[in-house]
N, C-alpha and C positions, 0 to 999 in steps of 0.2 A: 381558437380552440384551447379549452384548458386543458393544462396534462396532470395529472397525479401520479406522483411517484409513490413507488410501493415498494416496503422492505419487508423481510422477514424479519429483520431483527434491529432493533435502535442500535444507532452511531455511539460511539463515545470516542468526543473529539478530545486528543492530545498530537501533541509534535514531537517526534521520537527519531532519531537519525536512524536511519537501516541500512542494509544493506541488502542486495539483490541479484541473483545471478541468471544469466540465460546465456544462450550459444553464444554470445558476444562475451563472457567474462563476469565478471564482479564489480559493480556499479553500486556508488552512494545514494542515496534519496531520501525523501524526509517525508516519514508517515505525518497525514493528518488528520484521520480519525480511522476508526475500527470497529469490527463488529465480528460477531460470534463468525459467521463465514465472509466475511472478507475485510479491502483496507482503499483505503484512497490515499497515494501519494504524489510527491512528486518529482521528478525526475529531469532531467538535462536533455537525454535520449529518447527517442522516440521507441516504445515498444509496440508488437503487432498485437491483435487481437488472434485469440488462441494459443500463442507461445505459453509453455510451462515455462514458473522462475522457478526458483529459489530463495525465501527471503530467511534474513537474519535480522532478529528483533531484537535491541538490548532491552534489559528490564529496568525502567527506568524506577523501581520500587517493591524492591524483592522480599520486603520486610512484610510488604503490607498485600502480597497475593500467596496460596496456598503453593507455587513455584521459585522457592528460593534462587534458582540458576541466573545466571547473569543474561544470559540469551535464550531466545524461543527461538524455533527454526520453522518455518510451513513454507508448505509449496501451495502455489497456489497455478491459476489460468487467468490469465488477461482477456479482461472481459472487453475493456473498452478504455483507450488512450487517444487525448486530444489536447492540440498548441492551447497551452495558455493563452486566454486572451486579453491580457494586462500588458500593453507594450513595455509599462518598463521592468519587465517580467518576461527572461527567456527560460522556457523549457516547458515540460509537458504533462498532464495529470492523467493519473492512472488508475483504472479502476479494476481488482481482483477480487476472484471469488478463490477460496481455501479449497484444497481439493480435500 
C-alpha cells in the first residue's frame, strides 16, 4: 500500500544546534529541517509522544530574517519520536508541532 505524506506547510531543511527542555532538564539536539508549525530533530534521548518542550533556537542568520535576536524560543508537543535506524547512528528523531 502506498502512503502519502501530507503537510501543511513545506520543510526547509537546515542543521541548527538547539536546545531543548522538558521535565528531564535541558538537552542538546540538532534541528534538521522546519516549517511554519513545527521541526524534526535529533536527539540522544528518547522523548514521549505528547510531553510539552521547550526549544531554544539560535539564529543562525540574523542579518538576513526580519528577527535580529540571536535566539527564538517555541514551545512545542511531541508529536512522534523513534530509534534511528542507521546502526552507526545512536539516538533518536523527533518530530514536533509548535504550540
Amino acid at each position: 500500500m502506498e502512503t502519502t505524506l501530507k503537510r501543511n506547510y513545506p520543510r526547509r531543511y537546515i542543521e541548527v544546534p538547539i536546545l531543548y527542555s522538558d521535565k528531564e532538564g535541558e538537552r542538546c539536539a540538532k534541528m534538521y529541517n522546519t516549517c511554519v508549525d513545527g521541526m524534526y530533530f535529533e536527539t540522544l534521548l528518547p522523548l514521549t509522544p505528547g510531553d510539552n518542550i521547550r526549544i531554544k533556537i539560535e539564529n543562525p542568520f540574523p542579518d538576513l530574517y526580519y528577527s535580529p535576536e540571536a535566539f527564538t524560543v517555541k514551545t512545542a508537543r511531541v508529536r512522534w519520536c523513534s530509534r534511528i535506524s542507521d546502526p552507526d547512528i545512536y539516538g533518536y528523531g523527533v518530530g514536533v508541532k509548535y504550540d
